[in-house]
C-alpha positions as CSV (number, residue, x, y, z in Angstrom):
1,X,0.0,0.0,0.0
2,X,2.0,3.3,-1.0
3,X,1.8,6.0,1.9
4,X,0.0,8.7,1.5
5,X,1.3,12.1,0.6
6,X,0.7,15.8,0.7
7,X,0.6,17.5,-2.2
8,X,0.6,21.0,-1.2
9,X,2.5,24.1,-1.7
10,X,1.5,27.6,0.9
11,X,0.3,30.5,-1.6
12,X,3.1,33.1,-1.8
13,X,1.0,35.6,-0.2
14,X,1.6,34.0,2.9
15,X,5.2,32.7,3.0
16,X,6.8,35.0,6.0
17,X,3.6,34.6,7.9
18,X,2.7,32.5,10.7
19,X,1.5,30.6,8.2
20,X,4.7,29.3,7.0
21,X,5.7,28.1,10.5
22,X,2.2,26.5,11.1
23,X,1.9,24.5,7.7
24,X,5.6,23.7,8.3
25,X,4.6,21.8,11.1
26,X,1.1,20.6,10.0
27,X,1.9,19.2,6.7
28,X,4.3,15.9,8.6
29,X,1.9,15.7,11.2
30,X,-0.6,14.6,8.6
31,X,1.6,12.6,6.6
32,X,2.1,10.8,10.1
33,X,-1.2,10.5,11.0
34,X,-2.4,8.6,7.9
35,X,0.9,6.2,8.1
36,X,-0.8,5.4,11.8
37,X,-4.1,5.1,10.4
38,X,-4.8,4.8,6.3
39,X,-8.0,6.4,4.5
40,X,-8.4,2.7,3.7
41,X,-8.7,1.6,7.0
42,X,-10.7,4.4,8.2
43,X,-13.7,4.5,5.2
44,X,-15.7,1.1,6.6
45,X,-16.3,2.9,9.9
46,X,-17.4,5.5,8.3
47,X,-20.6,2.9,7.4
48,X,-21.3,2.6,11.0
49,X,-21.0,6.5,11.9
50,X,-23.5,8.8,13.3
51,X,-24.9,11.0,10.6
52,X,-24.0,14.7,10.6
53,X,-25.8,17.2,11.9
54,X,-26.4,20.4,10.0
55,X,-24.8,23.7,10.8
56,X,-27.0,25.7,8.9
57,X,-30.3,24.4,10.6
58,X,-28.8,24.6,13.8
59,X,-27.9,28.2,12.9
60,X,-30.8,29.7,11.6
61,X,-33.1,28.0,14.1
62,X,-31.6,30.3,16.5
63,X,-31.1,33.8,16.9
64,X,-28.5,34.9,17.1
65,X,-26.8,32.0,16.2
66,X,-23.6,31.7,18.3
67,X,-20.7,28.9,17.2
68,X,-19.0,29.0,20.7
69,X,-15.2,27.8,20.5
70,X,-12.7,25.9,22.5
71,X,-9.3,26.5,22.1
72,X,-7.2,26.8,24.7
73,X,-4.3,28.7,23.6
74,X,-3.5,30.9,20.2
75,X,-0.5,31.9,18.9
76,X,-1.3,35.7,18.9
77,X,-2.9,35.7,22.5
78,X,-1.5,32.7,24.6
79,X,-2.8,30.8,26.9
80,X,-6.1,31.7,26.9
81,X,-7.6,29.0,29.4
82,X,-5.6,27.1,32.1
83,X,-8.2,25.0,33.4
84,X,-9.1,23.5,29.5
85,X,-11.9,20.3,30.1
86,X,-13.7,20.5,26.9
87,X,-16.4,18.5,28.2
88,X,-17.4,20.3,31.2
89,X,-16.9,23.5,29.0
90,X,-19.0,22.1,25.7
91,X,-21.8,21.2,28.6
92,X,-22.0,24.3,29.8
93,X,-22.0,26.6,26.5
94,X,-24.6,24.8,24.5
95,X,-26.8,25.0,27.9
96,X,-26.4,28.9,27.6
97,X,-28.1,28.6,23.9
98,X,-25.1,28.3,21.6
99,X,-25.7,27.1,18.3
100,X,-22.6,25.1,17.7
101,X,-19.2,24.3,19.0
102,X,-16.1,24.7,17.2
103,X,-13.5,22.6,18.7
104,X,-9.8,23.9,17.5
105,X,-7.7,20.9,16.9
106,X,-4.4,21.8,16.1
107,X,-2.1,20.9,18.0
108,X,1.1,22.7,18.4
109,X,0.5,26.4,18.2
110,X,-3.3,26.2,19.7
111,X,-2.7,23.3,22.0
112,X,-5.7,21.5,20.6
113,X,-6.7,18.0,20.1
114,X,-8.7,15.6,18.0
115,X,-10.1,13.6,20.9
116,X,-12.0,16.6,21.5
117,X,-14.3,16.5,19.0
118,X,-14.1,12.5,19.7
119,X,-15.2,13.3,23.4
120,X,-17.8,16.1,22.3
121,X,-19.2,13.9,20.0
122,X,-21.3,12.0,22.1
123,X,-22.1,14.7,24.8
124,X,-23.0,17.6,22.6
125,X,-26.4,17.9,20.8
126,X,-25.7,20.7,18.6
127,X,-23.2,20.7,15.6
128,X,-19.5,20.7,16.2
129,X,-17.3,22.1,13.8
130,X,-13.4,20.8,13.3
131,X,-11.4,23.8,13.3
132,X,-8.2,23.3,11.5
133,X,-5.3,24.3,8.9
134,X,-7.2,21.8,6.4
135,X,-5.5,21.7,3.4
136,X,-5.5,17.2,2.8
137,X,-8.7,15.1,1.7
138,X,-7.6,12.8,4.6
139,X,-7.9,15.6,6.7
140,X,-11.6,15.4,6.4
141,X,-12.0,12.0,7.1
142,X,-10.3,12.0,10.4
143,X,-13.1,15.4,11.2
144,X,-15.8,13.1,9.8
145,X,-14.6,9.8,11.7
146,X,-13.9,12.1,14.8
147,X,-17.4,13.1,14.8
148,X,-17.2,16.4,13.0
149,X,-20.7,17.8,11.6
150,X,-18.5,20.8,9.8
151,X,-14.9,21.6,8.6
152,X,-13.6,25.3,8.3
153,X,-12.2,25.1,4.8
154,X,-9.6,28.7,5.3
155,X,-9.7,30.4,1.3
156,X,-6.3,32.0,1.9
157,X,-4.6,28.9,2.2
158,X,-6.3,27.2,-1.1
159,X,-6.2,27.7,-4.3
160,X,-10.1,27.6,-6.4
161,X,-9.3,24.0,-7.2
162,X,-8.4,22.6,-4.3
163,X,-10.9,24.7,-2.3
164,X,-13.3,23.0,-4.9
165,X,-12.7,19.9,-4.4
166,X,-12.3,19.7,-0.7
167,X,-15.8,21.4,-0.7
168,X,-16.9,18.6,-2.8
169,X,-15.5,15.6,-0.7
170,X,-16.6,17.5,2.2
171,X,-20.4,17.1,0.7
172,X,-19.8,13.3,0.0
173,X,-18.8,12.6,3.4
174,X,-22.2,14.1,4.7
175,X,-20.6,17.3,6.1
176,X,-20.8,20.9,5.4
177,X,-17.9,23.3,5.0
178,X,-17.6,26.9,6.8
179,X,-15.3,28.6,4.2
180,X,-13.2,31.6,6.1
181,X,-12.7,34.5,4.1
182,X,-11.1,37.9,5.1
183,X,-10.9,40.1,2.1
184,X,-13.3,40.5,-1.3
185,X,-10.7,38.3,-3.3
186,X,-11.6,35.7,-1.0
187,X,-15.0,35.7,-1.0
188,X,-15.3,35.4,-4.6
189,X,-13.1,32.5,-4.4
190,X,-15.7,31.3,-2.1
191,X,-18.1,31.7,-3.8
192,X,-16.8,30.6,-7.4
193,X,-15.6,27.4,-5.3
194,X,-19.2,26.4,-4.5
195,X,-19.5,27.6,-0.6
196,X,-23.1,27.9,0.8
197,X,-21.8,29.2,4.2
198,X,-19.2,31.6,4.4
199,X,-17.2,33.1,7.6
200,X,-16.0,36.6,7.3
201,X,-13.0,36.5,9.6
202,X,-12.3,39.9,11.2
203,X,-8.9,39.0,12.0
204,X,-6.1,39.5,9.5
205,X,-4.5,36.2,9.2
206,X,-1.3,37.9,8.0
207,X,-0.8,40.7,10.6
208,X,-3.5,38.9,13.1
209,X,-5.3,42.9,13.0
210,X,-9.0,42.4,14.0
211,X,-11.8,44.9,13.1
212,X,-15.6,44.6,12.4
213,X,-15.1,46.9,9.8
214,X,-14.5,43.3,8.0
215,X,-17.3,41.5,7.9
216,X,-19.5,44.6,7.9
217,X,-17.6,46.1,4.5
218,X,-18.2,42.7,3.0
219,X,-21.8,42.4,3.8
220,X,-23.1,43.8,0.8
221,X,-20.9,41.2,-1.5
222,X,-22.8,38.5,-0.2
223,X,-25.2,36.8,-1.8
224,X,-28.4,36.3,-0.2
225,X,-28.4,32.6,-0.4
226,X,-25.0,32.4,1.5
227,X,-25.4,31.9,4.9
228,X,-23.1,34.3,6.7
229,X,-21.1,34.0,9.8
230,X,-19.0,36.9,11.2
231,X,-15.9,35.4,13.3
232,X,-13.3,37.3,15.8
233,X,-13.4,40.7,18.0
234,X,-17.3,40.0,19.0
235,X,-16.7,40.8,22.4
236,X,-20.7,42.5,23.4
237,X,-24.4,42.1,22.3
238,X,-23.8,45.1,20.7
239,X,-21.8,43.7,18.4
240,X,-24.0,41.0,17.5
241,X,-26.7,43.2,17.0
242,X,-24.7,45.2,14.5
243,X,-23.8,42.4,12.5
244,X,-27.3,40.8,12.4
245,X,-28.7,44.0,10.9
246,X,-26.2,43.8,8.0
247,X,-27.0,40.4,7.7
248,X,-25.2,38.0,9.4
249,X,-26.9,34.9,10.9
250,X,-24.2,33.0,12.8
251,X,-21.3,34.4,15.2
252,X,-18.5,32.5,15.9
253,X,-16.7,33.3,19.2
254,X,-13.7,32.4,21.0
255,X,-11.3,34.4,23.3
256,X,-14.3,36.1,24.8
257,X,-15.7,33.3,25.7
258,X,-12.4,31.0,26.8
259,X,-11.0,34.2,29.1
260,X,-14.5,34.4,30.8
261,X,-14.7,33.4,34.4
262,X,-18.0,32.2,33.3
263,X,-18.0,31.3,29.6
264,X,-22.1,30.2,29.6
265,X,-22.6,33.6,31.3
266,X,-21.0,35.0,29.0
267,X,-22.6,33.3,25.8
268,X,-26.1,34.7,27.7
269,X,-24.4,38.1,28.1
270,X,-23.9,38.4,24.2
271,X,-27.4,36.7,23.3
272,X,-28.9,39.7,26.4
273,X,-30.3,36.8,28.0
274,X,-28.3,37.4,30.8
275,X,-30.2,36.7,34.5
276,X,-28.2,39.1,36.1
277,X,-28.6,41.9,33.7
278,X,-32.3,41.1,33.0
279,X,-33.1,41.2,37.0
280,X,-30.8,45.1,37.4
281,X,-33.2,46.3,33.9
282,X,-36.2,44.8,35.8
């Protein structure tokens, strides 16, 4: 059986990023991971896996819809949560109302972990979305044997026919893909590439700059049958409310919720259903 190998190459755009560094790293660990554990061995269990839950019904059956993420460190902030358990701290978010869970699993500059979404899997009654430097078609079927609902599929780090066909293997393996976009470029990539849901990241993956001014200057490029979530720097209800009048349906958030004492509390405090609040307006 010949190993399997990773045929990618980082867009020049990004060499001298983080990027570089992180892909550096990424690109063995996957070439590792499929010499422990073919494709070939992992399609049959597939067969006798769960089926996928939908991101997009879980997102626009709620308002707003919040994708609440574990990570527990990043490499522009830190460590962003000591005590990590991503159990206890899945539990405790989707009681607060979030939509979905997006459970970072890469490993050496966020700390994260596959067995996460393994662990989540089983627990968690909403959608949980492998977030990842995805770049490999075996990639996906770890996510989908892990017990992934959704893949972030990043447009800066994929070229329109790779992006396409990862979309496309994504779909045949009963997921959906949230396709990451920071910049007009992007999003027609996205959107040339097939994406039905697509994530305006606020923060600037090259200079890790973060600014609503993002997602809401993109807004009006988005077509009204794309389902669009705003991600980074939503920090108050405020902001939510800003971005769901321009049009944005889901909300992914992270460091606001991972640096809370009280990370459910503070998933109520951005959806203002916050007891505490509601009983001082009262």
């Amino acid at each position: 059986m010949p190993e399997h190998t990773v045929d990618y190459r980082l867009p020049a755009l990004l060499r001298g990023t983080f990027f570089e560094e992180i892909m550096g790293a990424r690109i063995p660990e996957i070439v590792g991971s499929s010499r422990k554990w073919p494709a070939e061995a992992i399609r049959p269990a597939l067969d006798r896996a769960p089926a996928p839950r939908s991101l997009r019904r879980s997102l626009t059956g709620r308002s707003p819809g919040i994708i609440a993420e574990l990570k527990k460190a990043s490499p522009s902030a830190g460590l962003l949560r000591k005590e990590f358990d991503p159990l206890r701290l899945g539990r405790e978010l989707e009681s607060a109302g979030a939509a979905a869970l997006s459970v970072v699993t890469e490993p050496r500059f966020f700390q994260g972990n596959l067995e996460y979404v393994a662990a989540l899997r089983w627990s968690a009654g909403v959608p949980i979305l492998r977030k990842d430097f995805i770049v490999d078609s075996y990639q996906l079927l770890e996510a989908r044997h892990a017990g992934a609902d959704c893949v972030l599929l990043i447009a800066a780090l994929l070229d329109e026919t790779l992006l396409r066909r990862l979309l496309e293997e994504t779909e045949a393996l009963g997921m959906e893909a949230l396709v990451e976009v920071h910049s007009g470029g992007e999003l027609d990539l996205a959107i040339r590439s097939g994406a039905t849901i697509i994530g305006v990241n606020n923060r600037d993956l090259r200079t890790l700059d973060v600014s609503l001014d993002v997602s809401l200057g993109l807004a009006g490029q988005l077509p009204k049958q794309i389902l669009a979530v705003s991600e980074s720097g939503i920090r108050t209800g405020d902001d939510i409310r800003r971005l769901s009048d321009a049009g944005y349906r889901g909300f992914l958030v992270g460091e606001q919720l991972m640096r809370a004492a009280s990370p459910a509390a503070a998933v109520l405090e951005l959806t203002g259903r916050n007891p505490g609040r509601q009983r001082l307006a009262s």
